[in-house]
VOLO-27585 format. One record per residue (C-alpha): residue in one letter; x, y, z. Coordinates in Angstrom, 3 decimals, decimal comma. Each point is the difference from the previous one (the first is absolute). Last residue first. Layout:
BEGIN
type; X; Y; Z
a; X; Y; Z
...
***
This chain:
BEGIN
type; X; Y; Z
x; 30,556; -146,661; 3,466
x; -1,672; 1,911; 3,164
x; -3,791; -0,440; -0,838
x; -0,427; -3,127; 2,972
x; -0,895; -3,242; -1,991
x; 2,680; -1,915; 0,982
x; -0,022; 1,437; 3,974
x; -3,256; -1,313; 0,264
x; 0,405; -3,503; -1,004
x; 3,105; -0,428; 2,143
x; -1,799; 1,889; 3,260
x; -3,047; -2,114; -0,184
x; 2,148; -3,333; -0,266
x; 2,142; 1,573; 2,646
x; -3,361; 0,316; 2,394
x; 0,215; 3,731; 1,101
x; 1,565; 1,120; 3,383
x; 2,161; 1,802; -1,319
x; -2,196; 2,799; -1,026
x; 0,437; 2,419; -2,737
x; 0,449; 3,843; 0,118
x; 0,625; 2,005; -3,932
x; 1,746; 2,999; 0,310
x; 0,233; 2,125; -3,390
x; -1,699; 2,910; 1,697
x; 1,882; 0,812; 3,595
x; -1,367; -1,391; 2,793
x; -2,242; 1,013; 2,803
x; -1,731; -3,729; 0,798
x; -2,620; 0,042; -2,459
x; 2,422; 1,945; -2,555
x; 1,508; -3,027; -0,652
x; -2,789; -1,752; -1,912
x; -0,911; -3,422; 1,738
x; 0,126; -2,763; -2,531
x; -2,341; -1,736; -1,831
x; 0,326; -2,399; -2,726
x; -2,285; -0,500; -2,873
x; 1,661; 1,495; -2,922
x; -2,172; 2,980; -0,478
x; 0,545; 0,125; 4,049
x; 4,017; 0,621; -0,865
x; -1,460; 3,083; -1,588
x; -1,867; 1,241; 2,677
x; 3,157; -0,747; 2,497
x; 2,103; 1,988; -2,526
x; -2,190; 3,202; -0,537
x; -0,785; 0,074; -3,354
x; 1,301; 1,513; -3,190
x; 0,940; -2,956; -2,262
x; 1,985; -1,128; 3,814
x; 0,440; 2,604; 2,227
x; 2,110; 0,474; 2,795
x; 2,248; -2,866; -0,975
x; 1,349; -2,034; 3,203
x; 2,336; 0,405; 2,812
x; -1,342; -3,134; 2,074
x; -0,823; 0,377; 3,808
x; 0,214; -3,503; 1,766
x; -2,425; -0,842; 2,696
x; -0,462; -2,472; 3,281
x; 2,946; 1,512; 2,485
x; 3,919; 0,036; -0,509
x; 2,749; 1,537; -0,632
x; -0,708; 1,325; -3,540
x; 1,258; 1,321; -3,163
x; -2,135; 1,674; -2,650
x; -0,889; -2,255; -3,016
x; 0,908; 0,948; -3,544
x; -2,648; 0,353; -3,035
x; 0,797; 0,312; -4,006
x; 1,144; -3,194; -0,310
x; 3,457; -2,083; -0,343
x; -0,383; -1,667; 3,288
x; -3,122; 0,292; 1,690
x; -0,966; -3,570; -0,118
x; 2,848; -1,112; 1,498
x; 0,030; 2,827; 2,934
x; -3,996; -0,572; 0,489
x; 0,145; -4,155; 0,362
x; 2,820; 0,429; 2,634
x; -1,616; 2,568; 1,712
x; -3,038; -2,832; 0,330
x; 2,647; -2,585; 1,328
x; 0,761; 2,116; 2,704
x; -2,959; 1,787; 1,232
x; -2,041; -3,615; -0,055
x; 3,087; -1,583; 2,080
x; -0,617; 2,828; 2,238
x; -3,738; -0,599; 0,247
x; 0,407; -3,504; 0,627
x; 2,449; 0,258; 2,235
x; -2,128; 2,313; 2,147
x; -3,359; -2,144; -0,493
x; 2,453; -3,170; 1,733
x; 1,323; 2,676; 2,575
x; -3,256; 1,738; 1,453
x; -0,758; -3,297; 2,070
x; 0,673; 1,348; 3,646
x; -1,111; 3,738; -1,166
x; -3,609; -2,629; -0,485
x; -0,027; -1,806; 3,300
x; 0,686; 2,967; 1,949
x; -2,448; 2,086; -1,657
x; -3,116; -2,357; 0,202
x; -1,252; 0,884; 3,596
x; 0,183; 3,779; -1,491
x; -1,793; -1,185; -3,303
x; -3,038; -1,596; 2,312
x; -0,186; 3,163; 2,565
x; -0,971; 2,985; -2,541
x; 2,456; 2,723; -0,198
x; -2,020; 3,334; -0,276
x; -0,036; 0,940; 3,488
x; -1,202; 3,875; -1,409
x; 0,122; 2,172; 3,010
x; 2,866; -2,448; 1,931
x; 2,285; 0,515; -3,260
x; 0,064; 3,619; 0,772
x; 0,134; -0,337; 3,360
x; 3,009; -2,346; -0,297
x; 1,472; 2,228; -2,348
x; 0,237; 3,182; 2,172
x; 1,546; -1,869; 2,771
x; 2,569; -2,043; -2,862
x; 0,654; 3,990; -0,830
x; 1,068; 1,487; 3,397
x; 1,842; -3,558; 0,474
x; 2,185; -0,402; -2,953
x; 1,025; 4,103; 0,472
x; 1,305; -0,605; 3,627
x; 2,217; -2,965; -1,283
x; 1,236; 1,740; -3,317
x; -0,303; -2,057; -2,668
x; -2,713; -3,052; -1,043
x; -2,942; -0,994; -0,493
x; -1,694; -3,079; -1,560
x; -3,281; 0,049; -2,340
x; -2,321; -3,089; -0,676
x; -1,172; -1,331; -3,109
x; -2,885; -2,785; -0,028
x; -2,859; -0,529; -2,443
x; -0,447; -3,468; -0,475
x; -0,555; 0,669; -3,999
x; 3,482; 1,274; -1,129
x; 1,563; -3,152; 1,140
x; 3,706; -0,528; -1,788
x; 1,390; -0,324; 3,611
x; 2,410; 3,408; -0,050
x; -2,478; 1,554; -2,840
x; -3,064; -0,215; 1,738
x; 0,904; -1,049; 2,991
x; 0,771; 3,569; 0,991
x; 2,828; 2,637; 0,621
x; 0,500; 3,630; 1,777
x; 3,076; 1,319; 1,434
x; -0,305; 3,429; 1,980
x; 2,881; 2,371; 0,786
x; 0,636; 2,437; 2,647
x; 3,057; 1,593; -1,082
x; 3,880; -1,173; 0,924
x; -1,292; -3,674; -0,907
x; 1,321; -2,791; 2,136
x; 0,596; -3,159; -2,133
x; -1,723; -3,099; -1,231
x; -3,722; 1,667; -0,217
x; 1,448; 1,417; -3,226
x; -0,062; -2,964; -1,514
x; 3,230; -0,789; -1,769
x; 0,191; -0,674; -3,878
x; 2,636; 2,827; -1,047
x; 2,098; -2,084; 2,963
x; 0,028; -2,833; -2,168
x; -2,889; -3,091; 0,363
x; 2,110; -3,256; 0,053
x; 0,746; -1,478; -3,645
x; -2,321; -2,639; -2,019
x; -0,765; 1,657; -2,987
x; -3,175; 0,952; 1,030
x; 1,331; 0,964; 3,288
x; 2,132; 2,740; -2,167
x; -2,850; 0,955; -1,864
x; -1,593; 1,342; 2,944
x; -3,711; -0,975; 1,025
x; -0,070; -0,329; 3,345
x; -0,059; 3,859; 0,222
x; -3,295; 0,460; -1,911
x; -2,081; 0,919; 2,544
x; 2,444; 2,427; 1,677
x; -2,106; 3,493; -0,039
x; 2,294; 2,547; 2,213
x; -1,702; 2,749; 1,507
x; 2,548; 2,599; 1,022
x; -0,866; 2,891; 2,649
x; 1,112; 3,149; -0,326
x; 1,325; 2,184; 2,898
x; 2,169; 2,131; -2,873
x; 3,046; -1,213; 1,320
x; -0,830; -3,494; 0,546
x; -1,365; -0,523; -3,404
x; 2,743; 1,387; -1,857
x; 2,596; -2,113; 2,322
x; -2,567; -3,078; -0,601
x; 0,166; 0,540; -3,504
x; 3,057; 0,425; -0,188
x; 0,896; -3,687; 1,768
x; -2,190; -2,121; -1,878
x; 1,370; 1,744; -3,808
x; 3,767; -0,378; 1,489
x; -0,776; -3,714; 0,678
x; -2,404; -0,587; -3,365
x; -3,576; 0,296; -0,553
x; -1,310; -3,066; -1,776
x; -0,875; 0,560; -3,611
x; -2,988; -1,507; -1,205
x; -1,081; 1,927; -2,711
x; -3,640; -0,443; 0,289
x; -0,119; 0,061; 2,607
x; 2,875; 1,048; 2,602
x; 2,039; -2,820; 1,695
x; -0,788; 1,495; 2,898
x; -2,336; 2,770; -0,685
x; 0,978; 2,908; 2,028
x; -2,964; 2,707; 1,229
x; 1,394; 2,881; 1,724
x; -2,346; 1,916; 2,466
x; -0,905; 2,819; 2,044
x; 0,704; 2,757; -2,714
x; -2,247; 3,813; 0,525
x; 3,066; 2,055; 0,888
x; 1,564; -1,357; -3,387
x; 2,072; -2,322; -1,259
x; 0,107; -0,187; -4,111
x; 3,648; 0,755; 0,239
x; 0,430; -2,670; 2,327
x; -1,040; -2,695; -2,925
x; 1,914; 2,482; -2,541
x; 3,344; -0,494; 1,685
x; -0,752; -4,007; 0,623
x; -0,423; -0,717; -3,841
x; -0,737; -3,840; 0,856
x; 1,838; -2,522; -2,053
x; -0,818; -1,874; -2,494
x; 1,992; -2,637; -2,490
x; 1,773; -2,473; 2,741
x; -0,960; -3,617; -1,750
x; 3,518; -0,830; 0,096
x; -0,871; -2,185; -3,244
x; -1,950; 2,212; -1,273
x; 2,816; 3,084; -0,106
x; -1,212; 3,449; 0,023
x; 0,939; 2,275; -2,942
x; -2,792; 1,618; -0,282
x; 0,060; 0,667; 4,224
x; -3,418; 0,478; 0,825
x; -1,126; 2,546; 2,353
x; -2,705; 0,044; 2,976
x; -1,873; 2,683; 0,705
x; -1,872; 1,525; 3,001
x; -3,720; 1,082; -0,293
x; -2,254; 2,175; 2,493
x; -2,973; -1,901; 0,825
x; -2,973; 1,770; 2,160
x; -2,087; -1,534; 2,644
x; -3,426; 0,895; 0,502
x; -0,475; -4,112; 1,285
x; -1,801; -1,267; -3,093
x; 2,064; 2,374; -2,040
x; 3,078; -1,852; 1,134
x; -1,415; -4,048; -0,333
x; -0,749; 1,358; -3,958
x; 3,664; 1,347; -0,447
x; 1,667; -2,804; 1,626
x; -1,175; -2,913; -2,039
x; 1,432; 1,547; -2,983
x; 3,063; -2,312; 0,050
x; 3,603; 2,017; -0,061
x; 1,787; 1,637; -2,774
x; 0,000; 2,853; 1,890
x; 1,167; -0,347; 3,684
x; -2,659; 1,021; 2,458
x; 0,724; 3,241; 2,641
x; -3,163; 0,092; 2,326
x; -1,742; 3,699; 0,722
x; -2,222; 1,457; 1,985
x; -3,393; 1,221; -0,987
x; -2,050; -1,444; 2,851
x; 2,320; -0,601; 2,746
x; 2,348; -3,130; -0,691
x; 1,724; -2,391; 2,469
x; -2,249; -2,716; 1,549
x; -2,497; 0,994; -2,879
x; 2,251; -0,886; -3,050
x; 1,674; -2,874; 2,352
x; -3,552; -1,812; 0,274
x; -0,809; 0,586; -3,638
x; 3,753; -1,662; -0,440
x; -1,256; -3,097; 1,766
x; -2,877; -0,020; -1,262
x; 1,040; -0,631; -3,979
x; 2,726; -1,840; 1,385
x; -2,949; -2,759; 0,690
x; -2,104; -0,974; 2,747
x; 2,191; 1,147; 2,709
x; 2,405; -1,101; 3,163
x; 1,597; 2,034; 2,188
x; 3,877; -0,860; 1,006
x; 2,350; 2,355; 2,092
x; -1,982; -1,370; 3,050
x; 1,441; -3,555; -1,182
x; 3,742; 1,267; 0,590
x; 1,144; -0,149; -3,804
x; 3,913; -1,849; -0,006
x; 1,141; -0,184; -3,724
x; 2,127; -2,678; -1,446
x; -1,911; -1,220; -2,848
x; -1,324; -2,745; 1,830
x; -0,606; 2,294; 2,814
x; -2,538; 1,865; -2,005
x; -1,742; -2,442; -0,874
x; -0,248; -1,304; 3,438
x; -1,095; 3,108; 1,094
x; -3,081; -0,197; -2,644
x; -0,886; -3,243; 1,692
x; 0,240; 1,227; 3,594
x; -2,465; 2,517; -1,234
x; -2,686; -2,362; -0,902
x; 0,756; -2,227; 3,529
x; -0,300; 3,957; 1,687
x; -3,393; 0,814; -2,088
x; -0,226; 3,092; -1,416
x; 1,432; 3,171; 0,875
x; -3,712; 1,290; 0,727
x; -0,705; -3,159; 2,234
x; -3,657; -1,590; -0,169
x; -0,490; -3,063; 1,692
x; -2,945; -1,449; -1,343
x; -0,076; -3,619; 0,202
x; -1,079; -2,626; -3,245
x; 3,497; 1,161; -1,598
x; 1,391; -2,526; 2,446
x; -1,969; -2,860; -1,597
x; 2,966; -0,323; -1,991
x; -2,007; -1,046; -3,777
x; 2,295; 2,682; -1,649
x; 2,933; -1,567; 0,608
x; -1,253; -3,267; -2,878
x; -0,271; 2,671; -2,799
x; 3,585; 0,413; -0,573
x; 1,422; -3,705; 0,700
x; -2,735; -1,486; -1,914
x; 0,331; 2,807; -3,220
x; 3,581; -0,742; -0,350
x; 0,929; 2,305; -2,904
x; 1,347; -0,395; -3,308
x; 0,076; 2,444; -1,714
x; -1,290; 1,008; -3,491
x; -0,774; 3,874; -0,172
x; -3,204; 0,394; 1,241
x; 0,570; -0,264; 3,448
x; 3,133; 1,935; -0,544
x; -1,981; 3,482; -0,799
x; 2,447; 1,396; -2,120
x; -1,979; -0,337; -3,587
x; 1,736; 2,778; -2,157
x; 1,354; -2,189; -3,063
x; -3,176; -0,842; -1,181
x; -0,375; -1,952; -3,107
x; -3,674; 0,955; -1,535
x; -2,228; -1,973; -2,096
x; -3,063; 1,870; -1,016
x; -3,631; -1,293; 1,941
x; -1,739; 3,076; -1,221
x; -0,036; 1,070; 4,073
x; 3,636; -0,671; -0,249
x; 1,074; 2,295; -2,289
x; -2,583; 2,934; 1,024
x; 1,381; -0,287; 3,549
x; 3,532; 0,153; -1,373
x; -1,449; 3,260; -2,401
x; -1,431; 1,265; 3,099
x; 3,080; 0,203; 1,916
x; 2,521; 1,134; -2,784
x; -2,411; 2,924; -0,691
x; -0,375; 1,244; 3,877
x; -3,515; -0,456; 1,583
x; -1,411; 2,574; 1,811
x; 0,069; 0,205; 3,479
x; 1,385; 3,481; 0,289
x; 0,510; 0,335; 3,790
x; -1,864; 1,718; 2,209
x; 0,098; -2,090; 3,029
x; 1,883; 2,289; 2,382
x; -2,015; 2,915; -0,913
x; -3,070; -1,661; 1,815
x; -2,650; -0,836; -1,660
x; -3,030; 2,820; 0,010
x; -3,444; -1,645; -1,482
***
């Protein structure tokens, strides 16, 4: 049988992965300091008030609309507003997941073979949702400062002369991750405004993934979101710019399934590609009717999981910075988002770290999953503290 070059990937099994399987198949304790999936991570969560929109016997009528439904968008305008951004509701198209939505941007604005710009660290997400469409990924890095301050939580920066550098007749696109994962750095003013010059001279467009924005360290320490932690929907863009988001990290509800994109910049640029959308969403009308009647009701809500989550982030950096002190491993510093990078050991009595912190029963995500350097070590902050305690004891970094 002939599969298509798109899908052939090496599906084997990688040694860390198997030996977790291999752990837990034998029944082996194991203290996992990965899990970021916050249904399983302890919340509290009002399962009444979420379930109970998805009885409106509106979903019981089929009206499809591409865009999604107005009531639906409405909702994700209101988001938007609260944070002080005005998104016309045919700016707005509504998707199953950010996963979609940026399959949907690949093919609004790539020919087979062209090119997207993706910062490196950055989640590997991209590279499998790129071959699927015959789109290629060109890397931009970002750069830590070793001298960076944790308590200003400004560490890395993006190394704008080699992103434009790596321009070339075949870029359409700039990914941003804002905060970025796993580092979670937010861009900053002077980062926001280069890239749209760079992108505006060189007729790129900039895709701008904002699903962990409500999750600053600054709002989890009580203070108003600073201008590092505006959307970009809240300003005009000089390039034509696309914001994408979901429930699943804004509302803490990775199973419902609903992300949307917003546009924004130049005026006769929005509409040439909200056109092109719309017929692309209109082929697939993947949004079922039940979650769409639900989104209002559930972005109303989002704030008890929020403060949650951010009082999760907070106390759980607190656990890592006292139990780091006076070992071998340092963590990175951070703005925001769900995961801390650790300088750590590369190899511990000759293996890999995250292999040998396994020997000890705790698992965390090598660096190199996400791009980084050896010696990085990724952990979640999303994990129960009593999880996150034990683990961080018996982590090889005395």
């Amino acid at each position: 049988m002939n599969f298509s070059q798109r899908t052939n990937w090496n599906l084997a099994e990688n040694d860390l992965a198997s030996a977790v399987r291999a752990r837990r198949a034998a029944g082996q304790p194991l203290l996992d300091l990965t899990v970021s999936n916050p249904t399983n991570c302890g919340f509290v969560y009002d399962d009444a008030a979420l379930l109970a929109p998805l009885s409106n016997l509106t979903a019981l009528h089929y009206e499809p609309d591409p865009l999604g439904m107005i009531t639906a968008r409405e909702a994700v305008a209101r988001y938007y507003s609260d944070a002080g951004a005005t998104v016309p509701l045919d700016r707005l198209c509504l998707t199953t997941s950010t996963s979609e939505a940026y399959s949907f941007l690949f093919r609004l604005l790539c020919n087979a073979g062209d090119q997207v710009l993706v910062a490196r660290p950055s989640y590997p997400l991209f590279d499998y949702i790129a071959q699927l469409d015959d789109v290629q990924l060109r890397e931009y890095p970002l750069l830590y400062d070793p001298n960076a301050d944790l308590s200003s939580g400004h560490g890395w920066a993006i190394d704008l002369h080699a992103l434009e550098a790596a321009i070339t007749p075949s870029t359409r696109a700039v990914i941003l991750v804002h905060p970025n994962n796993p580092t979670g750095n937010f861009a900053s003013s002077s980062e926001r405004e280069a890239l749209e010059a760079i992108c505006a001279q060189h007729r790129l467009a900039l895709i701008v993934d904002e699903v962990f924005l409500d999750y600053s360290l600054e709002s989890a320490h009580g203070s108003q979101h600073g201008s590092a932690q505006r959307s970009f929907a809240t300003e005009q863009s000089q390039c034509l710019t696309f914001v994408l988001s979901g429930i699943s990290k804004v509302c803490g509800l990775p199973q419902m399934k609903a992300s949307w994109i917003a546009a924004c910049g130049p005026q006769h640029l929005v509409s040439k590609a909200m056109q092109r959308i719309e017929i692309i969403s209109d082929t697939f009308l993947s949004m079922n009717a039940p979650v769409q009647c639900a989104l209002p009701t559930w972005l109303a809500t989002r704030r008890a999981f929020q403060q949650q989550a951010r009082d999760r982030m907070a106390s759980n950096l607190a656990l890592i910075d006292a139990s780091l002190h006076g070992t071998l491993a340092q963590r990175f510093a951070l703005h925001g988002g769900w995961t801390a990078v650790l300088r750590v050991p590369r190899t511990v009595e000759g293996k890999p770290f995250a292999e040998a912190a396994l020997d000890r029963a705790v698992l965390v995500q090598p660096g190199e999953f996400y791009g980084l350097d050896e010696g990085r070590a990724v952990l979640s902050l999303l994990t129960l503290p009593e999880t996150l305690t034990a683990g961080l004891k018996l982590l090889p970094i005395d």
